[in-house]
N, C-alpha and C positions, 0 to 999 in steps of 0.2 A: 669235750674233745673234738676237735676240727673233724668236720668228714675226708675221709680217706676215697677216692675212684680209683676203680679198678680198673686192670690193665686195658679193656679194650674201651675204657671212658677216654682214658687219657691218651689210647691212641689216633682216636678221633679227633680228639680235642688238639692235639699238636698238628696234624696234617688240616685241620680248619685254620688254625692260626690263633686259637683263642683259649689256649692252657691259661694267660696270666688271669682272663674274665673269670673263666670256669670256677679257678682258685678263690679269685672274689666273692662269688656268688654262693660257694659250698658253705657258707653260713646260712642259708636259708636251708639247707637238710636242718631237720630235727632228730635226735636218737627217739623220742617221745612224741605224743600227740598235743602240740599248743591248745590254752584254751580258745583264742579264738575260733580253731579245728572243732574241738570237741561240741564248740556250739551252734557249728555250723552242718552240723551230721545228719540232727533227727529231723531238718526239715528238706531232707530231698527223698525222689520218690524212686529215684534209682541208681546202679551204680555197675561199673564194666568191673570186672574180673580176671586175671593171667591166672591159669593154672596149666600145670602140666602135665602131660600122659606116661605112664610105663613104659610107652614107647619113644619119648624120647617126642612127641607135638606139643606144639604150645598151642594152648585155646585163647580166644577170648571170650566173656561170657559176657551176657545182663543178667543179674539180678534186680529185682521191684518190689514196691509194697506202697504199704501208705506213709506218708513222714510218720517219722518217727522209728523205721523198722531197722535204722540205721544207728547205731549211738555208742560212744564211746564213756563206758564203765569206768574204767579209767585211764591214765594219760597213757597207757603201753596196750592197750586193747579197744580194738573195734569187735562190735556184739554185729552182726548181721543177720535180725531177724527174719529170715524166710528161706523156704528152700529152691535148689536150682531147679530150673522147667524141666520137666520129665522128657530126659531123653538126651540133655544135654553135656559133655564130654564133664565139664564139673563137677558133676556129681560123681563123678568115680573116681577123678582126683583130686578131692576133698578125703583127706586122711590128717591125724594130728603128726603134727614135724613136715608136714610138703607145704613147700614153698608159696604164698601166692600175695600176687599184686594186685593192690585198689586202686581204682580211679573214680572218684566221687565228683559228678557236675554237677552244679544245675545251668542251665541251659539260659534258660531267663534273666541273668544276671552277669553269665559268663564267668562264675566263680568256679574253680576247680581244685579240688587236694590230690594230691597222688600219698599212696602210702603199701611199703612193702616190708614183708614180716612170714610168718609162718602162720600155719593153720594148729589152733590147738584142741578147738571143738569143731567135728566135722556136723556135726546132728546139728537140725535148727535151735536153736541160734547159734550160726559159724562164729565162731570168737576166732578172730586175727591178730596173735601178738605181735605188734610194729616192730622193727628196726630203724625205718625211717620214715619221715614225714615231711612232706612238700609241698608249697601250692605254687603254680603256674600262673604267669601273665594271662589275658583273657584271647589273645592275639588268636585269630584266624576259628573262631566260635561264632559260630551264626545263632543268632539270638531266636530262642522257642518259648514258648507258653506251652509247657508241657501239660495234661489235663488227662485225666482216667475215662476209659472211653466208654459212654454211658451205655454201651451192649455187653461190653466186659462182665468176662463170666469165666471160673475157675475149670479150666478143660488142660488135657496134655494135650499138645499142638501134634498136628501129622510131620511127622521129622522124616524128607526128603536129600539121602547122599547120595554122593557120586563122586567122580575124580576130577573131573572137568568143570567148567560153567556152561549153563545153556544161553542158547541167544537170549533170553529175555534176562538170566542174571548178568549176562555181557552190556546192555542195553540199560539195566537199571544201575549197575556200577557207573555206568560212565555218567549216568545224570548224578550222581551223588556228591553232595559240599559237605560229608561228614560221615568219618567213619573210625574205629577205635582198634588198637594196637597192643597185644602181648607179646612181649619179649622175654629173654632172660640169661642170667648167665649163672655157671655152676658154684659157683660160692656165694654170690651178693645175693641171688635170690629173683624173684619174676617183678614184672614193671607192667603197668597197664597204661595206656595213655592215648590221647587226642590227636587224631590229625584233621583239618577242616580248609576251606578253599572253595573258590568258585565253581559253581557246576561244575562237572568236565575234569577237575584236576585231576581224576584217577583216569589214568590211561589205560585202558583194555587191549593188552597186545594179542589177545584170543582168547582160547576155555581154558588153556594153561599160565596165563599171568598177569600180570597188572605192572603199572609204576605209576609213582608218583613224586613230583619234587618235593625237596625239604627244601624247606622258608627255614629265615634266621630267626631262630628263637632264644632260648635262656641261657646257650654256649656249654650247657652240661655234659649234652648228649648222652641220656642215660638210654634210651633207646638205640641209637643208632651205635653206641659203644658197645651196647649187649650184642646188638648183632656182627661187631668185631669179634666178638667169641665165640658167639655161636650164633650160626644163622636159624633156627628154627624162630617161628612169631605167626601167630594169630591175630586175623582180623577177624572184625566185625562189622556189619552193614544193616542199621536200621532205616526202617520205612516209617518213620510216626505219621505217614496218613492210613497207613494200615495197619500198625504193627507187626511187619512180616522181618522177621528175621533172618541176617546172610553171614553162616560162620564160614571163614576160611583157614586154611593151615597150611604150612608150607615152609619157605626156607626164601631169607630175604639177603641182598648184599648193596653193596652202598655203590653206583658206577660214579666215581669223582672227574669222568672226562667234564669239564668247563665249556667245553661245545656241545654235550648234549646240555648241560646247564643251560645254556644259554638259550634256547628254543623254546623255553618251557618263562612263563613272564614271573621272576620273585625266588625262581630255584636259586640254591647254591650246587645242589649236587643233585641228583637221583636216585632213588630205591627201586628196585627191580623185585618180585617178586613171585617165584615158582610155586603154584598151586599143586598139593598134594592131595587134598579134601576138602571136599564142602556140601555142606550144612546147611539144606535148606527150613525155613520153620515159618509157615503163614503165619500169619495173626498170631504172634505167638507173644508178644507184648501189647501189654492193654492197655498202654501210654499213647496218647495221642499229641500230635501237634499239625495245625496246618497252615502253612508261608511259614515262612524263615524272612528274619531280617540281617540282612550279608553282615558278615564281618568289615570294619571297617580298615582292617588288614589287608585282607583279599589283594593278592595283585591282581 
């Protein structure tokens, strides 16, 4: 059965100009997990998460392990052996029947799957029954040698909130080529997914927001279509020379003026971004990488 987009997919997709691409392309959704998916699971060491609150925020999360903590049982289920960091919004909305979205990288190759479903075991091992399954071009992924950090050791992280960013998370935003996105909308379900770009591309408008341009990617827009319905979305900001961890929450919207487009090198449009929360967590992953080799995308 063809994939079907929902209404705020397809209203993206008609004011970008690229409903007939979009259409083309909705052959690469899967109802199921391909096997080259399923083979491609147990050898990464991590993987982002959309889940959402009671309240109505969307998080984004990391999950880690060693390869292999990732694996698909079979074609309609991901097993996700380990549990969230202690303290992290995920563990509370991890329930059987709530929503949530995978985005499985690895870094080093620039391979990526997305895949969104329900939660049907919340206890370790979280089982994810799919609804759908996709993998992405490698466009605008800075290439890492990700590596377990040889001081890595099993601790709950000191988990520092607030409303705002301080200057030093203002400061490490803006050096940032890499950071991870939860969306969602009230029927399809939650979406986890990639944005990457030269240092700098996240703009820091103060301790209450951020933007960033959108580059031309797969014409789906299943992101920026969620956030046609609803604006609530989750970031995420790692540091792999430390492992320090940056959640944020908030409420995104799409500004399509063509002249702020235009200032920004490679945009078509702009996301704007209202911080609600955030989440700080040192050393809270024990993945290491150090240099990035740029995307050969990058504007």
């Amino acid at each position: 059965m063809p994939h079907v987009f929902h209404e705020g997919e397809r209203a993206v997709q008609d004011r970008a100009g690229v409903a007939a691409t979009a259409a083309r392309v909705a052959g690469s959704i899967h109802p199921d997990i391909p096997a080259r998916a399923r083979s491609f699971l147990p050898g990464q060491s991590f993987a982002v998460l959309a889940s959402r609150g009671p309240d109505g925020d969307v998080w984004a999360s990391l999950v880690h392990g060693s390869p292999g903590f990732l694996s698909a049982p079979d074609a309609h289920t991901i097993a996700i052996d380990t549990a969230p960091v202690a303290g992290d919004p995920l563990g509370a909305n991890l329930a059987p029947g709530a929503p949530l979205g995978a985005l499985v990288i690895d870094l080093a190759t620039r391979h990526r799957m997305r895949a969104n479903g329900h939660v049907t075991r919340a206890a370790s091992p979280i089982r994810m029954a799919v609804t759908e399954v996709f993998a992405n071009c490698p466009k605008y992924i800075q290439r890492r040698e990700i590596v377990l950090a040889a001081d890595a050791a099993s601790r709950d992280p000191v988990v520092r909130e607030a409303a705002t960013l301080s200057t030093a998370q203002q400061e490490r935003i803006a050096r940032a080529d890499t950071f991870f996105v939860a969306s969602g909308h009230g029927e399809a379900g939650l979406d986890a997914s990639h944005r990457g770009g030269a240092p700098g591309f996240v703009e820091v408008l103060g301790p209450h927001g951020l933007a960033w341009p959108d580059y031309a990617g797969n014409a789906m827009f299943q992101t920026l279509g969620n956030l046609a319905s609803d604006p609530h979305a989750g970031l995420v900001f790692v540091d792999f020379a430390t492992g320090d961890v940056l959640q944020l929450s908030g409420r995104a919207r799409v500004d399509w003026d063509p002249r702020r487009a235009a200032r920004l090198a490679g945009a078509e449009r702009v996301v704007d971004f209202a911080i609600d929360r955030v989440r700080a967590m040192p050393g809270a992953l024990p993945l290491r990488a150090h240099g990035a080799e740029p995307s050969p995308f990058n504007p």
